[in-house]
N, C-alpha and C positions, 0 to 999 in steps of 0.2 A: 409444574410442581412448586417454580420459585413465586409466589406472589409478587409479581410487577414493583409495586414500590420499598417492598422490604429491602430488593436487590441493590439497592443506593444507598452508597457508603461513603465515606470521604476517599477518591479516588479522582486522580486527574488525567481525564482520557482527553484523548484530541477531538474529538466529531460529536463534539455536545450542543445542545442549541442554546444560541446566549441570550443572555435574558436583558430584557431593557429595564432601567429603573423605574420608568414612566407603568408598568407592569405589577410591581411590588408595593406590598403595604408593610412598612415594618413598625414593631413595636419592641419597645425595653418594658420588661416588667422583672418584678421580685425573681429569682430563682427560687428552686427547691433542692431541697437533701439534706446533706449534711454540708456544715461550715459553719454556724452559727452566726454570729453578729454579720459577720461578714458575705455570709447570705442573705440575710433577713435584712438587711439596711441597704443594700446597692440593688439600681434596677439596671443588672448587667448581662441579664437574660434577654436574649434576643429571639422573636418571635415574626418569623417571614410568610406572607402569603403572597402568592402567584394569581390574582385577579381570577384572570382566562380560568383556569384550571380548577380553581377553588384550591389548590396543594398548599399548605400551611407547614413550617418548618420551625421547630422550636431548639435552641442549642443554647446550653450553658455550659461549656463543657472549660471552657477558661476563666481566670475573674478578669481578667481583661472584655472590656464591651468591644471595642476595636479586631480582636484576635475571635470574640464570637463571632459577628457581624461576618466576619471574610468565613465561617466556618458553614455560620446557615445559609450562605448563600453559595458557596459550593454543592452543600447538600441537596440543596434548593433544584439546583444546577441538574443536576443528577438524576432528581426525582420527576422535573418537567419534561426531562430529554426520555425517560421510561415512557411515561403521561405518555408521549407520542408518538412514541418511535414502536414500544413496544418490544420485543421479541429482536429486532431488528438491531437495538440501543448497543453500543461499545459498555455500556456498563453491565446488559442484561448478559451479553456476551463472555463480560470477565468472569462473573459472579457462576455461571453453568458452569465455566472452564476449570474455576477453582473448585466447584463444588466436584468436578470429574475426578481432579486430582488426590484429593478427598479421600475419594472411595478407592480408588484406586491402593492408594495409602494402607487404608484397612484390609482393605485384602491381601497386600501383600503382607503386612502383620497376622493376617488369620494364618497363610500359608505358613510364615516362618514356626510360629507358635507349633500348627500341625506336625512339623518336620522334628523342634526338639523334643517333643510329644514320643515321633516314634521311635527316633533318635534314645531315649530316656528305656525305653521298652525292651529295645537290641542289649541295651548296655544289661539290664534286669535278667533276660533272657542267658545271655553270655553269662553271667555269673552261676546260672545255678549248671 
């Protein structure tokens, strides 16, 4: 139901498979959004590919190039350890787990709601 590589997020699990630099192509380019001058003039955007894999990882999520750099390559991290592991991955594992939690969550919200629901009705009832 989770598509494989959406399930990678910045998460630091122990049994991820490490990646060598000799692997990686990175590049700085412009960012985008908003920021203005200070977007449009630093190339602090960091863009990662994984050779083997073809998986390409793009993170601008700081104006720090140093603070991206360690961000896309976590990601990066996460996303190759999917690529292969699959179903089997500590990430793909998290991401079902929370997503169980999730639902769980709602349903117990559905229930509560039902109860002041009938809760609201007794009290209607009793008055007349």
């Amino acid at each position: 139901s989770v598509p494989l590589l959406q399930a990678a997020r910045k998460r630091s699990s122990l049994n991820l498979l490490e990646l060598s630099e000799a692997e990686l192509e990175e590049q700085f380019v412009r960012g985008d959004g908003p920021g203005g001058q200070a977007t449009n003039k630093t190339n602090n955007c960091v863009v990662l590919k994984h050779v083997p894999s073809g998986i390409v990882v793009k993170c601008h999520q700081t104006r720090s190039m140093e603070k991206n750099r360690k961000i896309a390559r976590e990601i990066l991290q996460e996303k190759v350890d999917l690529f292969y592991k699959g179903e089997d991955s500590d990430v793909f594992k998290e991401k079902k787990a929370s997503e169980k939690q999730k639902q769980e969550k709602k349903r117990r919200a559905k229930e509560n709601l039902e109860r002041k629901k009938l809760f609201k009705e007794m009290q209607q009832l009793d008055k007349e």
